[in-house]
Each structure stands twice: as C-alpha cells, then as structure tokens.
C-alpha angles and dihedrals in degrees: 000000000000125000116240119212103263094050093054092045081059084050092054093038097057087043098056082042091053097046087041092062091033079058090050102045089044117037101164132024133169129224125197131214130202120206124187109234112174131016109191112171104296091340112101116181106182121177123220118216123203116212121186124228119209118190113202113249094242103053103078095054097040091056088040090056096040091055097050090051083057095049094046080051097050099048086044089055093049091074 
C-alpha cells in the first residue's frame, strides 16, 4: 500500500496540528540529567541537573494554524 502526496500532505498536516496544540497546552517543561560524578569501589555519587524548556509564544499557534492549512490542502487536492 503505498501513500500518495496529498495524503500524506493531510498526515503532516495533523502532526504539526497536533505539536502546535501540544505547544499551547504546554508552554514550558523541564527535563533532568544525571551525570555520574565519582566512582569510588562499590560507592557511586552522581548529580542531576534541571534545565528548563520555554516555548515562544508564537510558536504553537503559528504550527496549529499551519497544520490545519496542510490538512485543508490536502483534503482540496484530493478532488
């Protein structure tokens, strides 16, 4: 089965819609990272950093709209 442009134009267009909204709901997120900082014999200290994420504001809109433009595409195209 294989997948023809425009369906694949309404495919990238609901996944940019759907990381647009993600970017929305969630404008900020933090990740951690453990490093390991001493091994000594059977002893392990490691340290975990925070680092927090910021999404622009306009970024989430921007990609909702955008998707939605590629799925109306898409779907246009289709006839």
């Amino acid at each position: 089965m294989s997948v023809s442009p425009k369906n694949g134009l309404v495919i990238a267009g609901a996944v940019v819609a759907i990381v647009g909204a993600i970017a929305i709901a969630v404008p900020a997120f933090t990740t951690e990272q453990t490093n390991d900082v001493a091994n000594i014999g059977g002893l392990k200290l490691t340290a975990t950093k925070e680092t927090s994420h910021v999404v622009p504001p306009f970024v989430g809109p921007t990609a909702l709209v955008f998707g939605v433009v590629l799925i109306g595409a898409g779907i246009l195209t289709k006839r």
